[in-house]
C-alpha distance (Angstrom), angle and dihedral (degrees) to the residues before:
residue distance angle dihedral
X1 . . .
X2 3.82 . .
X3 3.99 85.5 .
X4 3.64 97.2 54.4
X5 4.21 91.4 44.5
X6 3.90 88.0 55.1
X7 4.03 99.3 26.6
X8 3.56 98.6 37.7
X9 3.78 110.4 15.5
X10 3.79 99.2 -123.8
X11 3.17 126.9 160.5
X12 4.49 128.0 -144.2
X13 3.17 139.3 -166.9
X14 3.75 126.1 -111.3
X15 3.72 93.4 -103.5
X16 3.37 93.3 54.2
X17 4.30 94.1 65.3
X18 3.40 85.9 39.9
X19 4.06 84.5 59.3
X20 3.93 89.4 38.9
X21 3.72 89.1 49.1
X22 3.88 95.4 49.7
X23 3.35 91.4 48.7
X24 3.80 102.9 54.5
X25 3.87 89.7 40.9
X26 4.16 78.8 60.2
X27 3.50 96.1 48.0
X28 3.97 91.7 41.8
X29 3.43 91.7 47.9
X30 3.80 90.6 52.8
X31 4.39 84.4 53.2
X32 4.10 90.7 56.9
X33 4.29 93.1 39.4
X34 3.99 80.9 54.8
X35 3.96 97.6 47.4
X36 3.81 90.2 44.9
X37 4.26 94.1 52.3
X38 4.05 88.0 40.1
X39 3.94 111.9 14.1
X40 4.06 93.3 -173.1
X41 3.58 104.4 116.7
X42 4.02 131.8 156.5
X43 3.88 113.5 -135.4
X44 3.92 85.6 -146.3
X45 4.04 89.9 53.8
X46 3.65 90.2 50.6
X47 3.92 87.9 49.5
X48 3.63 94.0 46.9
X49 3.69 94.5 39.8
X50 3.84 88.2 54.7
X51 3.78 100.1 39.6
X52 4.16 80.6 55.7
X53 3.64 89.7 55.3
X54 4.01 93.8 51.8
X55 3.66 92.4 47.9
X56 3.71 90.8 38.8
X57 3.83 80.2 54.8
X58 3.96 98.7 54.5
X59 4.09 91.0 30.2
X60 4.64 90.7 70.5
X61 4.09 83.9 45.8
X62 3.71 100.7 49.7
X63 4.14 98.6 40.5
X64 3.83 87.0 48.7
X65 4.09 91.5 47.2
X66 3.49 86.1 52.0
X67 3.47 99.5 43.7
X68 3.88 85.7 53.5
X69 4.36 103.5 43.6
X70 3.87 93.5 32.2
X71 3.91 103.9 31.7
X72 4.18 91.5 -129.9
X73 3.89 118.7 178.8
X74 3.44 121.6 -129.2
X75 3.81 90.8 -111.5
X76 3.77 89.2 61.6
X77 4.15 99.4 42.3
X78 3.78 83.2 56.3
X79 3.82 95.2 48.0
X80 3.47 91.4 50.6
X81 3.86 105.2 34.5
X82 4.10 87.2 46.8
X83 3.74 96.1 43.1
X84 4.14 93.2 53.2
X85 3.85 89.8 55.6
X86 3.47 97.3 44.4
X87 3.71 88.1 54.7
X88 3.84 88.6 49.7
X89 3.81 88.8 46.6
X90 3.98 98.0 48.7
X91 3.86 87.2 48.9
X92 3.92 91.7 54.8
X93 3.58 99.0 39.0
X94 3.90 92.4 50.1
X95 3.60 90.6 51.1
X96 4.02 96.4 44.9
X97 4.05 90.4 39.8
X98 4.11 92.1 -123.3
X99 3.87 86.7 121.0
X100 3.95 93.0 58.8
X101 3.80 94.4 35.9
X102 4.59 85.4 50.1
X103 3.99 90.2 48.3
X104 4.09 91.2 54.1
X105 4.01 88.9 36.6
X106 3.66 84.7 56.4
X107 3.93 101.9 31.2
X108 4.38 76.8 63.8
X109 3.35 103.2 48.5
X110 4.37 111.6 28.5
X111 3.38 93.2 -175.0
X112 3.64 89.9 76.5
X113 4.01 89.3 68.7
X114 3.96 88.4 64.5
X115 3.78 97.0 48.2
X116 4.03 82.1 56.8
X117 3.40 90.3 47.2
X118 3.86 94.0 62.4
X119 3.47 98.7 26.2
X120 3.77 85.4 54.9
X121 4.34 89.0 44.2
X122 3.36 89.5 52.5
X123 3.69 103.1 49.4
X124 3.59 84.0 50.9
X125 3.47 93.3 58.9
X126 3.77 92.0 46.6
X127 4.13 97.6 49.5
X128 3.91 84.9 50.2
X129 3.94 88.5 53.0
X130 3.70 90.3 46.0
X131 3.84 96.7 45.5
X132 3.72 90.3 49.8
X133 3.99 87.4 54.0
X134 3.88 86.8 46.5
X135 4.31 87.3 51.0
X136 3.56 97.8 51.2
X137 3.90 112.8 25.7
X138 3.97 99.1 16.3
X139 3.65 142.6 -113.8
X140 3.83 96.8 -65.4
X141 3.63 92.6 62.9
X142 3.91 97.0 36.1
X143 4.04 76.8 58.1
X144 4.44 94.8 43.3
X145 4.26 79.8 48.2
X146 3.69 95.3 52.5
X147 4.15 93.1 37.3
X148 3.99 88.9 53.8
X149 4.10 83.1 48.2
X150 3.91 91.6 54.8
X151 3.66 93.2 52.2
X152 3.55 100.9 37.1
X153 4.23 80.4 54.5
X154 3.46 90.6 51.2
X155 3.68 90.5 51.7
X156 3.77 91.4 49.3
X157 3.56 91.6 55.7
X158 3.50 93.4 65.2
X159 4.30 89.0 58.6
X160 3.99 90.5 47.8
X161 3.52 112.1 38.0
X162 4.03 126.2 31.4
X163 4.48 112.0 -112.6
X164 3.34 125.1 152.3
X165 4.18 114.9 -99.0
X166 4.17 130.3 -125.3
X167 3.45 130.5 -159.4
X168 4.00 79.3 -135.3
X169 4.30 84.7 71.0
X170 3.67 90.2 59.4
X171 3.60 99.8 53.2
X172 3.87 95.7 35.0
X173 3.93 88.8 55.3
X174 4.25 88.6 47.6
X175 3.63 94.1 51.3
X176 3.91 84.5 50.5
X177 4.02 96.5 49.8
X178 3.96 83.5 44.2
X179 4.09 87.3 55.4
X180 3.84 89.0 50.1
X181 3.82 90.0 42.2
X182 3.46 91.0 64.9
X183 3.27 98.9 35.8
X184 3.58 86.9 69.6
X185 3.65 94.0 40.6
X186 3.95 84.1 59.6
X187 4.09 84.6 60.6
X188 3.98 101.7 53.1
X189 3.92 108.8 74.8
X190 4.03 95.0 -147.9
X191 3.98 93.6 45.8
X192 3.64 88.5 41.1
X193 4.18 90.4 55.9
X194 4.04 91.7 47.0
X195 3.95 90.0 50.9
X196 3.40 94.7 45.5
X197 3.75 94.7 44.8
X198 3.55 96.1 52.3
X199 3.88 95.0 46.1
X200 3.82 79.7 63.4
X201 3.57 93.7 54.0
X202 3.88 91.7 47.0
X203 3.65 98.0 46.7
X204 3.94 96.8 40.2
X205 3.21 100.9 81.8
X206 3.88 98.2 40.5
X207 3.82 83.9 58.1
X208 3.85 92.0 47.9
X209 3.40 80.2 50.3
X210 3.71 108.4 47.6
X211 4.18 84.4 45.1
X212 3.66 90.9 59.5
X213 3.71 91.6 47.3
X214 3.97 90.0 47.2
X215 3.72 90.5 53.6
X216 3.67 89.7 44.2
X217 4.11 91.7 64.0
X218 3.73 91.8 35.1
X219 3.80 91.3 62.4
X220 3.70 94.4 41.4
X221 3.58 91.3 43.8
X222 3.95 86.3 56.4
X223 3.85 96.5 42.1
């Protein structure tokens, strides 16, 4: 959301970072249920991991500005978006001497060539879905789609592969489905009007309030 405001110049309504908010409180609260269960984290991974979620940010807001001022097909944004971070890729791996070590990892075990075939086949697939979302509804929803995704594969991972469970899960993935609740409140004109209307009843009188206060200390503050 803070992409498209500075990328793209868009403007939201307020329900719509309140959504946003809910949903990275989910997805953060997810992060700290994780480090309690297994505390062994890298400070580079988080580093990465976040530096990935900034560009991953920026990425959905350029392709769909593009898409929009020079008419690009989805063939071509993933040509060009792909072909830029390989180059940044090959460039690190050849200087930190992954890319030699990966070739003889591979060169003993083949196999490993068609797992990156479908893994790369399917990720295809997936950024097509995801820049079709970001054509025709925008990037804030191609980013709500891929959010639910995330959760609903954390979920999964509970069915298909044994970890121990936390309360915290539970309420991280509600404050996510309350994000994306919203989020589709935000869409649907009449909801939309009732939300926003009684946000204005619920924050009225705090404002009355915190006027009255202000006052308060501006007159004592004078006296």
């Amino acid at each position: 959301m803070i992409g498209s405001i500075l990328i793209q110049r868009k403007k939201y309504k307020p329900v719509d970072f309140i959504a946003a908010f809910f949903m990275c409180a989910g997805l953060s609260y997810f992060t700290l249920a994780d480090s309690q269960i297994s505390p062994n984290f890298s400070l580079v991974g988080v580093a990465m991991i976040s530096c990935a979620l900034l560009c991953d940010a920026a990425i959905g807001n350029v392709q769909e500005k593009s898409m929009k001022t020079y008419s690009a097909s989805n063939i071509e944004v993933v040509l060009y978006s792909y072909s830029i971070g390989f180059l940044y890729l090959f460039v690190v791996m050849l200087f930190t001497g992954d890319f030699w070590s990966g070739l003889v990892f591979c060169a003993d075990k083949p196999v490993i060539y068609g797992y990156a075939f479908l893994f790369s086949l399917s990720g295809y697939l997936g950024v097509n879905v995801v820049l079709t979302l970001v054509r025709t509804c925008g990037a804030l929803a191609a980013v709500t789609v891929t959010t639910c995704r995330k959760a609903v594969s954390i979920i999964i991972s509970f069915i298909f592969f044994s970890k121990p469970f936390t309360i915290q899960y539970l309420w991280a993935g509600l404050l996510v489905v309350l994000g994306i609740y919203l989020n589709l409140v935000s869409k649907n004109q009449t909801l939309s009007k009732k939300f926003s209307y009684w946000m204005e009843r619920l924050w009225k009188p705090l404002g009355v309030r915190f006027y009255q206060y202000k006052r308060i200390r501006t007159i004592e503050t004078t006296v």
